[in-house]
Every structure is written in C-alpha cells, then in structure tokens.
mmCIF file as gemmi writes it, N, C-alpha and C atoms, coordinates in Angstrom:
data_model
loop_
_atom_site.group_PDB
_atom_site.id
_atom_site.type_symbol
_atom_site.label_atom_id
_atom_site.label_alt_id
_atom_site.label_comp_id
_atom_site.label_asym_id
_atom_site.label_entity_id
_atom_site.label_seq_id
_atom_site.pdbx_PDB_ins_code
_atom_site.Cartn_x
_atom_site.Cartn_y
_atom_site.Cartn_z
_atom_site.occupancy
_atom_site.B_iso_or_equiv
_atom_site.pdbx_formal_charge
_atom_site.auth_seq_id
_atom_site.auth_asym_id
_atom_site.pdbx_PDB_model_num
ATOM 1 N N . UNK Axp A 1 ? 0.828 -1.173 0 1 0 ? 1 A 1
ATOM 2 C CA . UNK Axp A 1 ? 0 0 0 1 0 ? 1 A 1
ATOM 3 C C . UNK Axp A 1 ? 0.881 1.249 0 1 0 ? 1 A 1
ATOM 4 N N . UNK Axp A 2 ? 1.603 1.752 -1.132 1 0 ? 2 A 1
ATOM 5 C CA . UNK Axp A 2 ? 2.778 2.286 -0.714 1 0 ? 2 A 1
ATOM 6 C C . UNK Axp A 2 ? 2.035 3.847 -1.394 1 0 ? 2 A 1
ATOM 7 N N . UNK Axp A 3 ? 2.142 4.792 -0.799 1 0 ? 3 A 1
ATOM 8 C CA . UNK Axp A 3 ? 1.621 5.687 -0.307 1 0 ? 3 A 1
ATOM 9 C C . UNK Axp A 3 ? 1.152 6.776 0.825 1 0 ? 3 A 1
ATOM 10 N N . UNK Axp A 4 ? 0.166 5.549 1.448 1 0 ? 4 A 1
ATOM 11 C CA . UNK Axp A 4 ? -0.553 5.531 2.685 1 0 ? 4 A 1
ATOM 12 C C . UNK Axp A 4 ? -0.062 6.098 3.765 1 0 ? 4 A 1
ATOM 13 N N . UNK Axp A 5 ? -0.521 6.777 4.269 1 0 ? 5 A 1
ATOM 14 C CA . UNK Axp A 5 ? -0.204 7.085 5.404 1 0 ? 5 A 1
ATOM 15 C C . UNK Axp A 5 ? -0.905 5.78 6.698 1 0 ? 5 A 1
ATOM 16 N N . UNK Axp A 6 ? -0.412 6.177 7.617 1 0 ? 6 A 1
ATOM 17 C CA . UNK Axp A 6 ? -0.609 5.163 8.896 1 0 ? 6 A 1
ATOM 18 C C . UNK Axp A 6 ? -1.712 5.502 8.983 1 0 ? 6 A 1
ATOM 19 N N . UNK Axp A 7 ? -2.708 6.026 9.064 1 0 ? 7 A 1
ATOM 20 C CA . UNK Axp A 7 ? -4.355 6.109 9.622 1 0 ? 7 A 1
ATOM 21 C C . UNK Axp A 7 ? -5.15 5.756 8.235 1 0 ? 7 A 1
ATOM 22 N N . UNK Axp A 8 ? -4.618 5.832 6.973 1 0 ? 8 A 1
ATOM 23 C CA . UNK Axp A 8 ? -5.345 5.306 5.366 1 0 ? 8 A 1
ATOM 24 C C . UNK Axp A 8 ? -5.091 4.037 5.951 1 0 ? 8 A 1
ATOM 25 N N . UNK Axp A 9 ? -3.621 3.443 6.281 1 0 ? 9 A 1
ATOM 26 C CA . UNK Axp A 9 ? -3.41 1.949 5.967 1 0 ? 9 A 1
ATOM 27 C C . UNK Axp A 9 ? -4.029 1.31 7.205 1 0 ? 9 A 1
ATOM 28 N N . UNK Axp A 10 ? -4.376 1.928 8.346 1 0 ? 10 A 1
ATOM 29 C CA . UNK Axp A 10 ? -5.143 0.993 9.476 1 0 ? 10 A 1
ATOM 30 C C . UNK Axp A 10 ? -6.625 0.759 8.917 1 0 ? 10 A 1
ATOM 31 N N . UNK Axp A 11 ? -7.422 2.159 8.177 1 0 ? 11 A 1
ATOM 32 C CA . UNK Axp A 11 ? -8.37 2.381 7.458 1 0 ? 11 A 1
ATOM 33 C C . UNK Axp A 11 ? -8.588 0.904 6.748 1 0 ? 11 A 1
ATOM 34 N N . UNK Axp A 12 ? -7.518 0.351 5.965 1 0 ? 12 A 1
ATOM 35 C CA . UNK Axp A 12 ? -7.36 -0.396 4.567 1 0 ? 12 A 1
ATOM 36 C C . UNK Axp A 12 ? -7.337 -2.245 5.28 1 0 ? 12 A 1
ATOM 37 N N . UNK Axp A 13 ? -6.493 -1.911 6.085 1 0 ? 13 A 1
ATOM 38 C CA . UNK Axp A 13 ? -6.264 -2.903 6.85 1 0 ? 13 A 1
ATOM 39 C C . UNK Axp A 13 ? -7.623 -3.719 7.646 1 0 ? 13 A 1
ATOM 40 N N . UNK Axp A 14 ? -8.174 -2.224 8.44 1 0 ? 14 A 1
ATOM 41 C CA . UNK Axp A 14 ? -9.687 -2.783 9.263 1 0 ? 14 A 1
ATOM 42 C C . UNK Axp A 14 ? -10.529 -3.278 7.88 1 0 ? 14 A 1
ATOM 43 N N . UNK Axp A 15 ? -10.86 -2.69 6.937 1 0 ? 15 A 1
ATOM 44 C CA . UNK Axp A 15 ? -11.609 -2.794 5.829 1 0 ? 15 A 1
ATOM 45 C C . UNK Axp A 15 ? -11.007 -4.595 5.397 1 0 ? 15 A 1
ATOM 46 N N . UNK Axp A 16 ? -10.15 -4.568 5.367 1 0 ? 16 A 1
ATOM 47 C CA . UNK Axp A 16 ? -9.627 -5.804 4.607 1 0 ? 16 A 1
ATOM 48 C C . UNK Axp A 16 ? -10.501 -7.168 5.846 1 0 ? 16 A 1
ATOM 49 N N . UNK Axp A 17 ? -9.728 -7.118 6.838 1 0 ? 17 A 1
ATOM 50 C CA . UNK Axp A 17 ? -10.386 -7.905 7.976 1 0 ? 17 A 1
ATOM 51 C C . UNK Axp A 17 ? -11.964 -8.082 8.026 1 0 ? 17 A 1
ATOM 52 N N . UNK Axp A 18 ? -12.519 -7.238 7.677 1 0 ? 18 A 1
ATOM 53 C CA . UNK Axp A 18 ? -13.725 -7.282 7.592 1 0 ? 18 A 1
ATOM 54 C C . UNK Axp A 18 ? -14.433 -8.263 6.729 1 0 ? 18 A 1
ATOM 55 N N . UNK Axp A 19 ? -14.195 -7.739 5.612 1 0 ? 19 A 1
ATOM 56 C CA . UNK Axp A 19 ? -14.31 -8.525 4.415 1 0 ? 19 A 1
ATOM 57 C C . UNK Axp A 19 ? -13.682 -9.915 4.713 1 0 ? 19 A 1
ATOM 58 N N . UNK Axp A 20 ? -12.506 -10.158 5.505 1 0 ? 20 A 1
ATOM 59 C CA . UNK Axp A 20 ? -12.323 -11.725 5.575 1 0 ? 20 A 1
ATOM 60 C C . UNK Axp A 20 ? -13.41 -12.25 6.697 1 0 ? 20 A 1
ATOM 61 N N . UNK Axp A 21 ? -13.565 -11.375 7.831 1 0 ? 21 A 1
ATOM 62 C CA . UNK Axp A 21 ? -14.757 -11.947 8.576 1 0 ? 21 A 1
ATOM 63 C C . UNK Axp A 21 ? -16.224 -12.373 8.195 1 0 ? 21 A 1
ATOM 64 N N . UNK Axp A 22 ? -16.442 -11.483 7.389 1 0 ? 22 A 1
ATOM 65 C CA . UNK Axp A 22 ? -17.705 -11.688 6.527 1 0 ? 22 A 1
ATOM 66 C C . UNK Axp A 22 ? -17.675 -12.547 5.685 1 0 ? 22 A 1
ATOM 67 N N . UNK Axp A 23 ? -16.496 -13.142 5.211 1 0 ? 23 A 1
ATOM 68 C CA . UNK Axp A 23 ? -17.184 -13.972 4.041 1 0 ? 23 A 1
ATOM 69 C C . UNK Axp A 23 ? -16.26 -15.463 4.166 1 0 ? 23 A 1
ATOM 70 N N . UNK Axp A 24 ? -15.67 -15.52 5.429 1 0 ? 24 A 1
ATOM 71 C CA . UNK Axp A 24 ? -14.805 -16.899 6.222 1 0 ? 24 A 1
ATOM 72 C C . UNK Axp A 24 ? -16.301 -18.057 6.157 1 0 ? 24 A 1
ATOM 73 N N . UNK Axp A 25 ? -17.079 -17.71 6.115 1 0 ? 25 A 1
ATOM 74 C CA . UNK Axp A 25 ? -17.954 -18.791 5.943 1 0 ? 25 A 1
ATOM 75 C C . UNK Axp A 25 ? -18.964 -18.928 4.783 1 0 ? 25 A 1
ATOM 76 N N . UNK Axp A 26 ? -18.445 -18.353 4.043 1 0 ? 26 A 1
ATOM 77 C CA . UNK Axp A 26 ? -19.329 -18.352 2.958 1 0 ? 26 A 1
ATOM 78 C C . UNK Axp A 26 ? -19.812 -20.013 2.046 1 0 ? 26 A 1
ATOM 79 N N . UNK Axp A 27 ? -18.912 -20.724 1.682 1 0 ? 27 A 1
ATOM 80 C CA . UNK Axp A 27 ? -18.943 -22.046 1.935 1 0 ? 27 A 1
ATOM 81 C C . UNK Axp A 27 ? -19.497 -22.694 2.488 1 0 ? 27 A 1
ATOM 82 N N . UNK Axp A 28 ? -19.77 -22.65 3.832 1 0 ? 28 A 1
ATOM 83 C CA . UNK Axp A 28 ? -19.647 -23.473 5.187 1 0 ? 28 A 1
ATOM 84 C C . UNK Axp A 28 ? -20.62 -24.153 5.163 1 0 ? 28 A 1
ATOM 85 N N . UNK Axp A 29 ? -22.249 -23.416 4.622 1 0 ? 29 A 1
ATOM 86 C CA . UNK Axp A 29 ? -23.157 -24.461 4.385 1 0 ? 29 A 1
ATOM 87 C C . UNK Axp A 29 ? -23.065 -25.372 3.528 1 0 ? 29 A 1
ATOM 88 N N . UNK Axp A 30 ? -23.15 -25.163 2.404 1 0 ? 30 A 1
ATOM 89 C CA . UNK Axp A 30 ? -22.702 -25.891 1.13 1 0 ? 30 A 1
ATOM 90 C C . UNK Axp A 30 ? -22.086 -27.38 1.743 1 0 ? 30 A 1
ATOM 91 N N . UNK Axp A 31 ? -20.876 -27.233 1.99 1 0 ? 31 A 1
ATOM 92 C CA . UNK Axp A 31 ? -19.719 -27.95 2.517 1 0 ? 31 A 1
ATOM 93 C C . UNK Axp A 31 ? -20.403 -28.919 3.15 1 0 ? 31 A 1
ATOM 94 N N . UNK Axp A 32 ? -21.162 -28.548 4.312 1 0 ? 32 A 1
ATOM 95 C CA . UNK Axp A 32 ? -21.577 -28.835 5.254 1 0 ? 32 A 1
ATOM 96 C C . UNK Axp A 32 ? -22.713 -29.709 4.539 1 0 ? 32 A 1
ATOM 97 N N . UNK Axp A 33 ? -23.868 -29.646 4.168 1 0 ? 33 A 1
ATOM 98 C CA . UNK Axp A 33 ? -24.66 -29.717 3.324 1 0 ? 33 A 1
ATOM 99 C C . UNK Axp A 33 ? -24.074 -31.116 2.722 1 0 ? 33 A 1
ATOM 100 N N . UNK Axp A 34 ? -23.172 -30.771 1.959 1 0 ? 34 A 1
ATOM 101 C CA . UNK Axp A 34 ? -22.315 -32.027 0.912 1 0 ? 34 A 1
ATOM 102 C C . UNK Axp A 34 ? -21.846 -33.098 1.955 1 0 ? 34 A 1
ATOM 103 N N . UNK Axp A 35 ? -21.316 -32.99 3.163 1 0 ? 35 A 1
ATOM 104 C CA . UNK Axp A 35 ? -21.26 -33.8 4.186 1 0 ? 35 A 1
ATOM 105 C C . UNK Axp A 35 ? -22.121 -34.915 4.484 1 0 ? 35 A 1
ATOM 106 N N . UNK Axp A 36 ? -23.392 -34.292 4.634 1 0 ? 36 A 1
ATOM 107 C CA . UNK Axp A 36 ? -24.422 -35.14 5.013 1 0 ? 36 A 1
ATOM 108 C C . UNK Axp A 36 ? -25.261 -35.554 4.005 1 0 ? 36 A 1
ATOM 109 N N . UNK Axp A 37 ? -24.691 -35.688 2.88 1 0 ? 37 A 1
ATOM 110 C CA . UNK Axp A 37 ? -24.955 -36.251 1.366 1 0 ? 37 A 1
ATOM 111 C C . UNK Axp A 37 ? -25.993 -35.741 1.357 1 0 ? 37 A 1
ATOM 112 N N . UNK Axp A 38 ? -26.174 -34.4 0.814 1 0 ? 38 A 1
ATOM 113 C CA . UNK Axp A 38 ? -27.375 -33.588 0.249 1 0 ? 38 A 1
ATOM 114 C C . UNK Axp A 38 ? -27.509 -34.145 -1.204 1 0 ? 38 A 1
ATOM 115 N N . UNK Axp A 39 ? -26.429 -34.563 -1.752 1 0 ? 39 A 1
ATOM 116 C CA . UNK Axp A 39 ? -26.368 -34.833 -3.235 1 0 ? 39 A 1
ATOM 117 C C . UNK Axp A 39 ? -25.398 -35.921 -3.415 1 0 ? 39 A 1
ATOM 118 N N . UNK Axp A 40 ? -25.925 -37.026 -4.049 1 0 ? 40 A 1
ATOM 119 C CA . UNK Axp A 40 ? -24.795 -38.383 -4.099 1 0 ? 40 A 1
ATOM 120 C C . UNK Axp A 40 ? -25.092 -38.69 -5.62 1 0 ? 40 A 1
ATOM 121 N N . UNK Axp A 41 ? -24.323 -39.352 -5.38 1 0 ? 41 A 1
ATOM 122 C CA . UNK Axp A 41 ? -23.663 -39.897 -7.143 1 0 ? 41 A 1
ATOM 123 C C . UNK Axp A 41 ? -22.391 -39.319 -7.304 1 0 ? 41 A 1
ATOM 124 N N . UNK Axp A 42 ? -22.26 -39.67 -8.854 1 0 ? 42 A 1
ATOM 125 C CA . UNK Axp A 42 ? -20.611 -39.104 -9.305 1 0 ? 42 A 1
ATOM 126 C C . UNK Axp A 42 ? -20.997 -37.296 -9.459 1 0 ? 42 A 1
ATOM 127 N N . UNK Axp A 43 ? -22.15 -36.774 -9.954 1 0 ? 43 A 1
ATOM 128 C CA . UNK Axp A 43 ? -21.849 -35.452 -10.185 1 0 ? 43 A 1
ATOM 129 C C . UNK Axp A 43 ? -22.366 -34.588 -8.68 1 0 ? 43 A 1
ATOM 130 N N . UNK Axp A 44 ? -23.204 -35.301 -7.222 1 0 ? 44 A 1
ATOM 131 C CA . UNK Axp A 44 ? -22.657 -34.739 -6.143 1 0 ? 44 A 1
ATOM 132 C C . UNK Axp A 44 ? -21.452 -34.564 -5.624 1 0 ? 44 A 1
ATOM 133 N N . UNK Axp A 45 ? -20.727 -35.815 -5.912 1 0 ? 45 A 1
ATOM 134 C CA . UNK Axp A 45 ? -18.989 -36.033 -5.51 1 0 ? 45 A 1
ATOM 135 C C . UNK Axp A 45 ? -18.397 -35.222 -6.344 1 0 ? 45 A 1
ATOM 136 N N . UNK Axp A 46 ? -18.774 -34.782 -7.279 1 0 ? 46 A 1
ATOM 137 C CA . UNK Axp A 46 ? -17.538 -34.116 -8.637 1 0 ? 46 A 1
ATOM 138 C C . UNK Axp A 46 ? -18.201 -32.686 -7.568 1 0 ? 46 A 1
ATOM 139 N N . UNK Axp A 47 ? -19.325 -31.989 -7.056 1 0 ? 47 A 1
ATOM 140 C CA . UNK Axp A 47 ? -19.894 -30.789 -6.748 1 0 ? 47 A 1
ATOM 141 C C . UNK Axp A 47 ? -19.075 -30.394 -5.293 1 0 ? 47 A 1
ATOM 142 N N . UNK Axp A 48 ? -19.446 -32.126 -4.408 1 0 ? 48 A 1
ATOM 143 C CA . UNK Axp A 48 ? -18.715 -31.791 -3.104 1 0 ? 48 A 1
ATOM 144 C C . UNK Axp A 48 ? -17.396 -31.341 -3.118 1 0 ? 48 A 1
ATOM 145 N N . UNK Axp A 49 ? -16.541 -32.424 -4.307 1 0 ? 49 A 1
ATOM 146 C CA . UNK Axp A 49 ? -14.957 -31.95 -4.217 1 0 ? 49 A 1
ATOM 147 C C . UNK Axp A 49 ? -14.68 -30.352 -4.227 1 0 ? 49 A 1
ATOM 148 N N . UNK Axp A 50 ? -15.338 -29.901 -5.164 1 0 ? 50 A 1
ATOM 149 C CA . UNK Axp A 50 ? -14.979 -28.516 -6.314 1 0 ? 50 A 1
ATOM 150 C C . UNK Axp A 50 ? -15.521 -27.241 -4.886 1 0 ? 50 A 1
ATOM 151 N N . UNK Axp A 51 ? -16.669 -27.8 -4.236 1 0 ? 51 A 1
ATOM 152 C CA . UNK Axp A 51 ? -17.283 -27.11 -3.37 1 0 ? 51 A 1
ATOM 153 C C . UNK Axp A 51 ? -16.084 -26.846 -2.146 1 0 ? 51 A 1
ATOM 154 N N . UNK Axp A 52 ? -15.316 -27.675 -1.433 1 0 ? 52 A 1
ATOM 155 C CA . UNK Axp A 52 ? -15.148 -27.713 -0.763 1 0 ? 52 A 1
ATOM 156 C C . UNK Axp A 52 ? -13.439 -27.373 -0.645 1 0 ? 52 A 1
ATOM 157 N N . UNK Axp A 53 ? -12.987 -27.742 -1.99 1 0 ? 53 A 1
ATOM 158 C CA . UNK Axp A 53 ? -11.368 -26.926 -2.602 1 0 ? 53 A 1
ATOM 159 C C . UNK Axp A 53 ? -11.839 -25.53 -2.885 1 0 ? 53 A 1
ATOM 160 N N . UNK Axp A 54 ? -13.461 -25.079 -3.353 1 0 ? 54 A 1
ATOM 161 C CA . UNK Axp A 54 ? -13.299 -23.467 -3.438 1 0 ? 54 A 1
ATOM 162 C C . UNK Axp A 54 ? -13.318 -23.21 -2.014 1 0 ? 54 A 1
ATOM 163 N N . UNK Axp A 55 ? -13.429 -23.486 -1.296 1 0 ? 55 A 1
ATOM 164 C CA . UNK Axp A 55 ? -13.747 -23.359 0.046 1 0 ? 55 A 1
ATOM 165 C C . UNK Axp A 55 ? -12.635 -23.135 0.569 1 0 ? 55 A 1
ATOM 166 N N . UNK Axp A 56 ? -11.781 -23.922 0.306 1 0 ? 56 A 1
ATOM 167 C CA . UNK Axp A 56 ? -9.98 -23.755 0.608 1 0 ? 56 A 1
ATOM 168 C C . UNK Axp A 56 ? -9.334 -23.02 0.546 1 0 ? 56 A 1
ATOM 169 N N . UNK Axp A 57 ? -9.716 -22.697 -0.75 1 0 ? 57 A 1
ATOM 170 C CA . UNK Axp A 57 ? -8.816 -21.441 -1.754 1 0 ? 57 A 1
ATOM 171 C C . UNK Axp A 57 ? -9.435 -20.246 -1.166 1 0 ? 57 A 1
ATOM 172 N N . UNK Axp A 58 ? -10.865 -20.202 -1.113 1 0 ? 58 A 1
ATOM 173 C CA . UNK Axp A 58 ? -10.957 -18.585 -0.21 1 0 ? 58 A 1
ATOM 174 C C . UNK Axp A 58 ? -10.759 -18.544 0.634 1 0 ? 58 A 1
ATOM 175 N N . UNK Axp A 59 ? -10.489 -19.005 1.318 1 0 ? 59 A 1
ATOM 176 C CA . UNK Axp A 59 ? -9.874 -18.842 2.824 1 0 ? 59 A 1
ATOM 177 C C . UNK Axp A 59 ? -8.841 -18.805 2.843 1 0 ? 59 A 1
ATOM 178 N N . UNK Axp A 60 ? -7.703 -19.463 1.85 1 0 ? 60 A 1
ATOM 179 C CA . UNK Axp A 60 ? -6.122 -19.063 1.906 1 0 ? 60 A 1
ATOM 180 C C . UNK Axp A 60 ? -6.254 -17.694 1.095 1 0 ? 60 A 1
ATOM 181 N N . UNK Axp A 61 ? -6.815 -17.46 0.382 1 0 ? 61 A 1
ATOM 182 C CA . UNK Axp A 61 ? -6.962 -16.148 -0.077 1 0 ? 61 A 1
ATOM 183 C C . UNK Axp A 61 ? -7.618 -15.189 0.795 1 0 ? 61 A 1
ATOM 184 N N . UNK Axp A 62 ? -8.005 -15.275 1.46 1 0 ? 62 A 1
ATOM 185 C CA . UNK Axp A 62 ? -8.449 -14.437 2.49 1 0 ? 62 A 1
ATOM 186 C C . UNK Axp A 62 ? -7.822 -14.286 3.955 1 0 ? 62 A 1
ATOM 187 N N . UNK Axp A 63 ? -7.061 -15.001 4.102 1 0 ? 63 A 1
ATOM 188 C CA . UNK Axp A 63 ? -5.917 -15.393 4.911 1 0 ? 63 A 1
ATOM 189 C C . UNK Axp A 63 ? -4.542 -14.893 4.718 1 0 ? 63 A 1
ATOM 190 N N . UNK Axp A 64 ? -4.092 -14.627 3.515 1 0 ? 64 A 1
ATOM 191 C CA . UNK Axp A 64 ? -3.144 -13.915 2.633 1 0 ? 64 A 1
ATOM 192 C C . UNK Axp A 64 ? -3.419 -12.609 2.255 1 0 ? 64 A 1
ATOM 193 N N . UNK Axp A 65 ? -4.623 -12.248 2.346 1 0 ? 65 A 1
ATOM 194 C CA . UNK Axp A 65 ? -4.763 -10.923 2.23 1 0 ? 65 A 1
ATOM 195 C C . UNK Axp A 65 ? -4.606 -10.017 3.282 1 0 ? 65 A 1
ATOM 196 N N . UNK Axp A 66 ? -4.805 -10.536 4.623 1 0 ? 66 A 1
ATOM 197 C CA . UNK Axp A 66 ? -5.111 -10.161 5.735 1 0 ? 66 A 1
ATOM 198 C C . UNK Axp A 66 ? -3.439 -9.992 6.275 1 0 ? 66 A 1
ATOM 199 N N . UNK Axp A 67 ? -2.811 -10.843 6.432 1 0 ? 67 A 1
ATOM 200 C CA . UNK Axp A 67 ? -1.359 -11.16 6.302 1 0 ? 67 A 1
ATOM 201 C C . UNK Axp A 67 ? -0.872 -10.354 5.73 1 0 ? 67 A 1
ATOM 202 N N . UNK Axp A 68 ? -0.646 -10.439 4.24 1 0 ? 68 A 1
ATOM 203 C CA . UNK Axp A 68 ? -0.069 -8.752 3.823 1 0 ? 68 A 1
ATOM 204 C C . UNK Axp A 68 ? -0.773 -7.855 4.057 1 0 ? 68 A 1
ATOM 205 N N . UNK Axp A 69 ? -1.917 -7.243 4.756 1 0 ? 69 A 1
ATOM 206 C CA . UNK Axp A 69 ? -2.116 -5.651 5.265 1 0 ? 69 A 1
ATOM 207 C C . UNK Axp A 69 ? -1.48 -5.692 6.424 1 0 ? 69 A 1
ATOM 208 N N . UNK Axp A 70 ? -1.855 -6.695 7.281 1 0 ? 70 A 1
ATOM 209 C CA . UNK Axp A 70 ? -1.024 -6.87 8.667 1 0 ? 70 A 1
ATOM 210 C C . UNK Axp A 70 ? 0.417 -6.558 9.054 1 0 ? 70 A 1
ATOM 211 N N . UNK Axp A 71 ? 1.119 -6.923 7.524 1 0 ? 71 A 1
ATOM 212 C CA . UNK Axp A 71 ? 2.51 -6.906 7.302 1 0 ? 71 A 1
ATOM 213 C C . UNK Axp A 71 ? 2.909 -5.558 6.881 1 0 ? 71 A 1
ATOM 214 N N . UNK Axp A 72 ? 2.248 -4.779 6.136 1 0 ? 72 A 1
ATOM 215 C CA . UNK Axp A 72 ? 2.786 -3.73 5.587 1 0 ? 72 A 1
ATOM 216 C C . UNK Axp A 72 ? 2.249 -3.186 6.181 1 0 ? 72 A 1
ATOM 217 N N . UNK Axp A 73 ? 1.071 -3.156 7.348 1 0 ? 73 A 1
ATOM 218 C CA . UNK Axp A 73 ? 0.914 -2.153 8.254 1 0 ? 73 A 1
ATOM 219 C C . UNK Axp A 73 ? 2.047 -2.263 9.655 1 0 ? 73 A 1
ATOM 220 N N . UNK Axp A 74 ? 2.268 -3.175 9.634 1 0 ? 74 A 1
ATOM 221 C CA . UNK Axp A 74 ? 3.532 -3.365 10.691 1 0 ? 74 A 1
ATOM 222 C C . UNK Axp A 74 ? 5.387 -2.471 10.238 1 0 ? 74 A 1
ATOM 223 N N . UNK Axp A 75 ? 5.214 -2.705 8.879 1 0 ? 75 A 1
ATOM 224 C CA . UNK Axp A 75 ? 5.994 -2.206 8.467 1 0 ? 75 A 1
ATOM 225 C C . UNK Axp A 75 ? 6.612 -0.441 8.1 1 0 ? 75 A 1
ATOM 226 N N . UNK Axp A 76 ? 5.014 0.016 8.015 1 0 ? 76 A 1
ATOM 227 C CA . UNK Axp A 76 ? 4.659 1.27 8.344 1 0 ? 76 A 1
ATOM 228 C C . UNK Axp A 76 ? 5.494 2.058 9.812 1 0 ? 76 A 1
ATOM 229 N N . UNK Axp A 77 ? 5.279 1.031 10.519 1 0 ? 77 A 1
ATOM 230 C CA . UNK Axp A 77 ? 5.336 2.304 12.262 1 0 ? 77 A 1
ATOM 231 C C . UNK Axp A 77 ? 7.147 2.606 12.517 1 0 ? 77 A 1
C-alpha cells in the first residue's frame, strides 16, 4: 500500500479484515450440506470436491490478504 499514510493503511487494513470476517464462511453451508450427502452420485462427488477446494482457496486467499495488510501495516510504524 505504498503511499498511505498510517491512519489510510489501518483504514485499509480494518476494511480488509472485515471482508475476511464476513465472508470466512461463505462455503460453510454448502460444505456442510455435501457432508451429510445432500447430493450423491458421481456429479454430487464431482460438486462436493470442487465445493469444498473453493472453500480452501478462499480462505487461503483471504488469509493472505489479511497477512499482507497486517505486514505492511507493521511495516509502516
């Protein structure tokens, strides 16, 4: 965030966190759902897999985002 001053990048930072709090479960039913075989056969299993690796991926992506504001707001002071 190279620019920023320290009160933009806490600004950017709270904003970022947010957005990972809000949407850390976005999945979760689904997932959950696919667990207790809402849908079986090969194209529930092809739905659960895909469901539950996007599930992965936003959360390391949302996990990594949070991490670098954290970082370059640390880096700031």
């Amino acid at each position: 965030m190279p620019g920023l001053d320290r009160e933009a990048m806490q600004a950017a930072m709270s904003r970022i966190q947010k957005l990972s709090d809000d949407n850390w479960w976005a999945l979760h039913a689904s997932c959950t759902l696919m667990e207790a075989q809402a849908w079986v056969g090969p194209s529930g299993n092809h739905f659960g897999d895909t469901v539950h690796r996007s599930q992965q991926e936003l959360r390391a992506m949302l996990a990594t985002a949070v991490t670098l504001a954290r970082d370059e707001l640390t880096r700031a002071k």
